[in-house]
C-alpha positions in Angstrom: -5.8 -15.9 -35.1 -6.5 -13.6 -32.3 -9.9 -12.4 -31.7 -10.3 -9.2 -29.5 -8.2 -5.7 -29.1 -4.4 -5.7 -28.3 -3.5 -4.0 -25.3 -2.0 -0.5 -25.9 -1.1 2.3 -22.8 -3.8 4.9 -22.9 -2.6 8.8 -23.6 -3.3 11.5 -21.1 -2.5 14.8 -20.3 0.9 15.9 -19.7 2.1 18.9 -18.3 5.6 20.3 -18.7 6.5 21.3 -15.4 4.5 21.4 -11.9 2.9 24.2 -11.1 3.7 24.4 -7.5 7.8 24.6 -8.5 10.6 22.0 -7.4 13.9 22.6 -6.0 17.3 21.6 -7.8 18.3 18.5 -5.5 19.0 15.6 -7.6 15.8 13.8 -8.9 16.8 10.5 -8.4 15.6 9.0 -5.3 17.1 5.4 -4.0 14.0 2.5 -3.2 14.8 3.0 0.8 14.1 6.5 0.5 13.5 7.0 4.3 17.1 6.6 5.3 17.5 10.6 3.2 16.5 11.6 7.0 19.1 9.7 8.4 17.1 8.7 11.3 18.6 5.3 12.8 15.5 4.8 14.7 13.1 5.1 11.5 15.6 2.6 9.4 15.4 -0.1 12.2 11.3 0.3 12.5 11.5 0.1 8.0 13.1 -3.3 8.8 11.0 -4.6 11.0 7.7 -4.0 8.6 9.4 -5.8 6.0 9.6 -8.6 7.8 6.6 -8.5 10.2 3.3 -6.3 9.1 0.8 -7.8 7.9 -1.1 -6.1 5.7 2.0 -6.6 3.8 2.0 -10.7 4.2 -1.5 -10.6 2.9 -0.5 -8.7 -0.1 2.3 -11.4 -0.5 -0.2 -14.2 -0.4 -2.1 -12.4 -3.0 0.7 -12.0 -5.2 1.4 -15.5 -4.8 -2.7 -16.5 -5.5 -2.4 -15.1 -8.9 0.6 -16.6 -10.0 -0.6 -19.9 -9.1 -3.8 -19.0 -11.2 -1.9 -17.7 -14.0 -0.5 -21.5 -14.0 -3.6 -22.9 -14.2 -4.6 -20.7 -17.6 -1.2 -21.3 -19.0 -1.9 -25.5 -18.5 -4.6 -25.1 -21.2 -1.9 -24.2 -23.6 -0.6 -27.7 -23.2 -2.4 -31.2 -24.0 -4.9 -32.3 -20.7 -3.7 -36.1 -20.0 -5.9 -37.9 -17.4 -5.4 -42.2 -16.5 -7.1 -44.0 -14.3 -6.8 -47.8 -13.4 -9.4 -50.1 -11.6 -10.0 -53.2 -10.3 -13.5 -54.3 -9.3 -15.4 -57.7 -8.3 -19.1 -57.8 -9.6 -22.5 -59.8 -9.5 -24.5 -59.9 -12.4 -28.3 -60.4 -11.2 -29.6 -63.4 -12.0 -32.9 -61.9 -13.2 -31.7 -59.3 -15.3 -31.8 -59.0 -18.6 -28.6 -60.7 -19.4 -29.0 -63.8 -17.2 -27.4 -66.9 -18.2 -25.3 -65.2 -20.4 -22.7 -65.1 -18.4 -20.6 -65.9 -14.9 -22.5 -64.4 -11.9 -19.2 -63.4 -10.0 -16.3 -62.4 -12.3 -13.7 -59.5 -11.8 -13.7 -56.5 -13.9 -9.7 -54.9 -14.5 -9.2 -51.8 -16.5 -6.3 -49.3 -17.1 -7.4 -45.9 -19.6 -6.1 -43.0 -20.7 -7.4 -39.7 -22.1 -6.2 -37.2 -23.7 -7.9 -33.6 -25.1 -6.2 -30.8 -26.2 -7.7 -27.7 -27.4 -7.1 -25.8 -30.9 -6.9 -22.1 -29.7 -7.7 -21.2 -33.3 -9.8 -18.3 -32.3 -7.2 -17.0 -29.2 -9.7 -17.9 -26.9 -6.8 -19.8 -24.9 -4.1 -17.4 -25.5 -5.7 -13.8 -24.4 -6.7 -16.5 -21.0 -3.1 -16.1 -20.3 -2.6 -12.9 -21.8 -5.0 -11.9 -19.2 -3.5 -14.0 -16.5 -0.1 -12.5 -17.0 -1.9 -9.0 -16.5 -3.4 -9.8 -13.4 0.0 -11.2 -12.0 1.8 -8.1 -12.9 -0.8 -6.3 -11.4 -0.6 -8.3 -8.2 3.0 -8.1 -8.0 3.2 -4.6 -8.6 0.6 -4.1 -5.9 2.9 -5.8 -3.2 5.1 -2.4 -3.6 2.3 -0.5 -3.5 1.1 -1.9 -0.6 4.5 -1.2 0.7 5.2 2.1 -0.2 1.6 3.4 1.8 2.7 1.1 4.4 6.1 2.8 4.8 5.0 6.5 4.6 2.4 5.9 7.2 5.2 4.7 9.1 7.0 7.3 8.5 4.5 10.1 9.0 3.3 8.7 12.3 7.2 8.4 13.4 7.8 11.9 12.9 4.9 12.9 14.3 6.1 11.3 17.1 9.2 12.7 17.2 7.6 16.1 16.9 5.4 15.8 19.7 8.5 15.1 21.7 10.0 18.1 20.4 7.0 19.9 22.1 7.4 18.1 25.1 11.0 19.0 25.7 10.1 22.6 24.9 7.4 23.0 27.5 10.1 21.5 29.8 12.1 24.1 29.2 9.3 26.4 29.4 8.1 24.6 32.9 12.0 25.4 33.9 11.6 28.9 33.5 8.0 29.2 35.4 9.6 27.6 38.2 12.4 30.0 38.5 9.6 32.8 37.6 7.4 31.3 40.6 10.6 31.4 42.6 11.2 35.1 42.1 7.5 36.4 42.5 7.5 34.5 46.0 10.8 36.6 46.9 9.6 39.8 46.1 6.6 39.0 47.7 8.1 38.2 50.7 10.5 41.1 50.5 7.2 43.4 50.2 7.6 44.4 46.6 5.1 43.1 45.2 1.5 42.2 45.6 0.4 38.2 45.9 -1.1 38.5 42.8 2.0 38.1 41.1 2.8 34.4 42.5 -0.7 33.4 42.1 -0.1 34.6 37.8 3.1 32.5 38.2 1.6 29.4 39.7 -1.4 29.8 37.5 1.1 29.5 34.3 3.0 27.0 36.1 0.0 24.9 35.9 -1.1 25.6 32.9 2.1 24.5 31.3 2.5 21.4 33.3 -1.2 20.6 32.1 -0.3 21.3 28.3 2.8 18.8 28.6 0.5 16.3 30.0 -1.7 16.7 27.1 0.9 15.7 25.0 0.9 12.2 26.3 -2.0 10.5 24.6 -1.7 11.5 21.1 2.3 10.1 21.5 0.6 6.9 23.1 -1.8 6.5 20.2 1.2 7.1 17.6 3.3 5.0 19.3 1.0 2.0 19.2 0.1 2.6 15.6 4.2 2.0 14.8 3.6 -1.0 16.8 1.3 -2.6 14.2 3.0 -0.9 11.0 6.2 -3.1 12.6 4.4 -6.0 13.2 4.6 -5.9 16.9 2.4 -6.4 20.2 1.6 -3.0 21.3 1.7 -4.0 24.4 5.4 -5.0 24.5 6.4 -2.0 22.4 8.0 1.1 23.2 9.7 4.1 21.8 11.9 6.6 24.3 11.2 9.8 23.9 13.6 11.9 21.5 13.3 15.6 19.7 14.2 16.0 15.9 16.5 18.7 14.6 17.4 20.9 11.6 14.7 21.0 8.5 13.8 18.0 6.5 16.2 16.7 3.3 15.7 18.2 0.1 14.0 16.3 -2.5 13.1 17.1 -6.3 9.8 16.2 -8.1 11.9 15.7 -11.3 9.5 16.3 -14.4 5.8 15.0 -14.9 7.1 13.0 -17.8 9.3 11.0 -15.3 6.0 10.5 -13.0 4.0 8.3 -14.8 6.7 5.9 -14.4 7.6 5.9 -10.9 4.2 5.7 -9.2 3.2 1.6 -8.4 -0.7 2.5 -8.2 -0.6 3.7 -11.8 1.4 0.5 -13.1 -1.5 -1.6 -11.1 -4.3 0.6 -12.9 -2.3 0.1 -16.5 -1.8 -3.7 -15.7 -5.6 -4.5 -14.9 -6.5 -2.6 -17.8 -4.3 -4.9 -20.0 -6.2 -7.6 -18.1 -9.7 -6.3 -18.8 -8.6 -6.1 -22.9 -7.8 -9.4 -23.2 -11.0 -10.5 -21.3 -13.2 -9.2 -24.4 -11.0 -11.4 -26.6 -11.9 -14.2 -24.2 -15.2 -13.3 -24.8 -15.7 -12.6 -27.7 -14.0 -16.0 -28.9 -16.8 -17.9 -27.5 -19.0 -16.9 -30.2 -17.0 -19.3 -32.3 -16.6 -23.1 -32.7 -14.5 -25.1 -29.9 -12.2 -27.0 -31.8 -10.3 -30.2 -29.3 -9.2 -33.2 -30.4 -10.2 -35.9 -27.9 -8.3 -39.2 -27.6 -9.3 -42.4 -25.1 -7.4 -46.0 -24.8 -6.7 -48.2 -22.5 -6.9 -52.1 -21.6 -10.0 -54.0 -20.1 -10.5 -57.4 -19.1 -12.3 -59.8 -16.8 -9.2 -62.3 -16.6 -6.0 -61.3 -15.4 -4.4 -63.9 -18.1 -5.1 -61.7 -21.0 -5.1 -58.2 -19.7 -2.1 -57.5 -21.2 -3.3 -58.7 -24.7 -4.4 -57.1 -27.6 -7.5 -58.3 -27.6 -8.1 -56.6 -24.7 -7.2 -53.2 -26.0 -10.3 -50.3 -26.6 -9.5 -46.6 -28.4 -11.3 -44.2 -29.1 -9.9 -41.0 -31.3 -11.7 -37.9 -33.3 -12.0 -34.0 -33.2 -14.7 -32.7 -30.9 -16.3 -29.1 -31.7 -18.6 -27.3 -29.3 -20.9 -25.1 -31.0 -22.5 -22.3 -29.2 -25.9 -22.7 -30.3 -29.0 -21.2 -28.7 -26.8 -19.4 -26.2 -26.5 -16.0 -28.5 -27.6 -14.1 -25.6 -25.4 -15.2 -22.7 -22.5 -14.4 -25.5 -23.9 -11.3 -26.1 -23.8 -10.9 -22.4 -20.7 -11.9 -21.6 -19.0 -9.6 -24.2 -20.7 -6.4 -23.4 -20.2 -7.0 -19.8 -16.5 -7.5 -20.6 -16.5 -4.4 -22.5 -18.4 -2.8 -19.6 -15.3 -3.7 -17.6 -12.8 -2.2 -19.8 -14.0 0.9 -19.9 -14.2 1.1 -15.8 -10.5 0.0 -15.9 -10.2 2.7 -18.3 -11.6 5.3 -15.9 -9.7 3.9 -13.1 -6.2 3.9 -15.0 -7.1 7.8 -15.7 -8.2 8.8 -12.4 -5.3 7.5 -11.4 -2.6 9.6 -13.5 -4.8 12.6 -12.0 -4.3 11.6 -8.8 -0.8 11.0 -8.8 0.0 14.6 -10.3 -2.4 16.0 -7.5 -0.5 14.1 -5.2 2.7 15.6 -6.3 1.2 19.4 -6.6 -0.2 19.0 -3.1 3.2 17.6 -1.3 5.4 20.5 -3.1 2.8 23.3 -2.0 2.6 21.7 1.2 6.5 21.8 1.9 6.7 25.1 0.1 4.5 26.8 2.9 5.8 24.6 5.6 9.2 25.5 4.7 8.2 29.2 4.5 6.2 29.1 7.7 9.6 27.4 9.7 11.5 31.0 8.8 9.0 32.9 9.9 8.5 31.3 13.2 12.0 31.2 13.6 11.7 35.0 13.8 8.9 35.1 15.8 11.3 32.9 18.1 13.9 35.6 18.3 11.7 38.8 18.7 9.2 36.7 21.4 12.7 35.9 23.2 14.2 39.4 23.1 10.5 40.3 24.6 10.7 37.8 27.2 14.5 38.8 28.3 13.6 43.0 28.8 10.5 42.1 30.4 11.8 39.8 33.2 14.9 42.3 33.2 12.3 44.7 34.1 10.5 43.1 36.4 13.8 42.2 38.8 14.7 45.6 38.3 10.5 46.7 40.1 9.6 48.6 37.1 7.2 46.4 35.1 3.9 44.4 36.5 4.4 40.5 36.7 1.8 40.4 34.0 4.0 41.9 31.7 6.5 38.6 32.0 3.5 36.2 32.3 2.4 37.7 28.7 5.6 37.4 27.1 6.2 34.1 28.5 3.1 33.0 27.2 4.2 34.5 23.7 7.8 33.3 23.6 6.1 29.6 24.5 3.5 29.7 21.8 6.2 30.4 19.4 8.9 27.9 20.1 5.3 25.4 20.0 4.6 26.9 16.7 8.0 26.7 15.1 8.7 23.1 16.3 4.8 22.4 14.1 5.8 24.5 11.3 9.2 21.6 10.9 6.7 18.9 11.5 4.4 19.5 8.4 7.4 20.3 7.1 8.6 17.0 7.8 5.4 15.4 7.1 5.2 17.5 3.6 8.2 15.7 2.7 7.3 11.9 3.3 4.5 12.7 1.0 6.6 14.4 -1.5 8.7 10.9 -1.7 5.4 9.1 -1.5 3.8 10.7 -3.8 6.8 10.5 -6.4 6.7 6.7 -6.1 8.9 6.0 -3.4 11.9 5.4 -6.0 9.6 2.3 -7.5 11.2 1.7 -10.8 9.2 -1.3 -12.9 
């Protein structure tokens, strides 16, 4: 007999499709979903958090905790044997109540055995594993959670990374041009065609580009030393050179919200502890019954080492023992509504958790969608701020524009390239969290 509710997976709302659209690439997504980039540099820092973060270690060693406590429930299935032997020498006072009746000295040898087993007849023992088994899941499950955040942090802060040197070797390119546009205000200046206003514009933008590249170094510091821990490395000893990223992220699918449920570790860790919390009120509620064991003792005693082995000095002791739970109605009482109490927060958690995940999924598709849309829209402004720049300086060689006229759409053609190498960066980022959001390819 099993006291208690059986486990069963909670309904909640479904939806038939996402809201925020998908795209027709195939839905299936492999476990190492970072190498869809195709970024050699990403798959070797994924290899080395495997093997050295962490955060991920301690989730091991968790894991590894709750098996070794679901052993200890599952022992209780099985009979509990203890022995024990001893050996002793003794005095007997001589003043005592049994003076004279015996030796003073004499040696005292004993070998016993007991043994106890428990009659689960109310399931108390059984929903005690049932529960263990839960947890152990749970904790297992939670190592590739643990994972998959780790690796899309990783990820995110990589590209990042890779973006901000994206926007570094644009304002080279940008500090190129203001050189040569420096170069060519000084000559007309010299020649008398122009004013000296027109190299201090083009040193002032010469300056303020070299300042904006320098800016860039501290946030790539900062994301360079986070990758450092996310590895499992000494900061100190770590380093990343400097490389831009190309071309749009890879195309990924959200699949259906039926397939979601299935793929995300956090909500197979909320489902697993709520398994854990049901069998708890079994556990519970089983000690408002009789504890049934049968208790059994024997062994040999003797204070002569001639007949130790004899049967004369053999002692036993056999018989059921019941534990009644009598006078302690209210600490039951206690125990079971606090283990309901605990049910229904896994409950809430479990829930909150399949709302999260679809949010998670909306957010990461709208997020790419406008990133994706932004990247073509910048792309133009790239071209028209470009065809701006080119007649401008063409007319300022030619003496028939200002030199503010080229600083402006300088400045313009800059801001775009800056904004278009962003735009593939959420883009980019939009996408990690797409695949994280979908579970990483987890399958349970």
């Amino acid at each position: 007999m099993l006291v208690g509710p059986d486990h069963s997976v909670p309904s909640t709302e479904g939806a038939e499709s996402y809201k925020s659209g998908s795209s027709s690439f195939p839905s299936r997504m492999d476990k190492r979903w970072w190498r869809a980039f195709g970024d050699s540099g990403l798959n070797s820092l994924m290899s080395d958090l495997e093997k050295g973060n962490l955060d991920l270690r301690a989730a091991e060693a968790r894991r590894n905790q709750a098996y070794s406590a679901l052993g200890i429930d599952r022992s209780q299935l099985a009979p509990q044997v203890l022995s024990e032997a001893s050996a002793s020498r003794n005095r007997q006072s001589q003043n005592g109540l049994a003076a004279g009746f015996g030796p003073t000295y004499y040696n005292n040898y004993s070998v016993a055995m007991s043994l106890g087993y428990e009659l689960d007849l109310w399931g108390r023992v059984r929903r005690l594993v049932e529960a263990g088994n839960a947890s152990a899941d749970a904790a297992e499950i939670s190592v590739d959670q643990v994972k998959l955040s780790l690796q899309a942090q990783l990820a995110r802060s990589y590209f990042a990374m890779r973006f901000i040197d994206s926007e570094a070797e644009v304002l080279g390119r940008a500090l190129e041009t203001r050189k040569e546009t420096l170069e060519l205000a000084k000559e007309r200046f010299e020649g008398g065609k122009t004013s000296e206003l027109d190299v201090a514009r083009a040193e002032a933008e010469l300056a303020t580009t070299r300042a904006q590249l320098v800016a860039l170094e501290a946030p790539r510091a900062s994301l360079e030393n986070a990758i450092a821990v996310l590895a499992g490395k000494n900061a100190s000893n770590f380093s990343i050179a400097p490389k831009s990223v190309e071309g749009n992220p890879p195309g990924i699918s959200a699949g259906s919200p039926a397939q979601l449920l299935g793929r995300r570790p956090d909500v197979w860790v909320a489902e697993r502890n709520l398994a854990a919390t049901s069998a708890r009120i079994g556990i519970a509620k089983a000690a408002f019954y009789p504890k049934v064991s049968l208790i059994g003792t024997g062994g040999l005693s003797s204070i002569n080492t001639s007949n130790f082995l004899k049967f004369s000095s053999s002692e036993f002791s056999v018989g059921p023992q019941v534990d009644l739970p009598l006078f302690q109605g209210l600490r039951r009482k206690a125990d079971y509504e606090l283990a309901k109490s605990q049910h229904e927060e896994a409950l809430a958690n479990y829930q909150q958790a399949v709302l999260v995940a679809f949010a998670d999924v909306e957010n990461a598709l709208s997020a790419r969608r406008s990133a994706n849309k932004e990247i073509d829209a910048q792309r133009d402004s790239v071209i028209a701020s470009q065809k701006s720049f080119d007649l401008s300086n063409a007319r300022y060689k030619e003496g028939i524009s200002s030199s503010l006229e080229v600083v402006d759409s300088q400045r313009e053609l800059l801001n775009a390239r800056r904004a278009e190498v962003q735009s593939r960066g959420r883009a980019f980022e939009a996408t990690v969290l797409l695949m994280q959001a979908l579970g990483g390819g987890f399958s349970k």
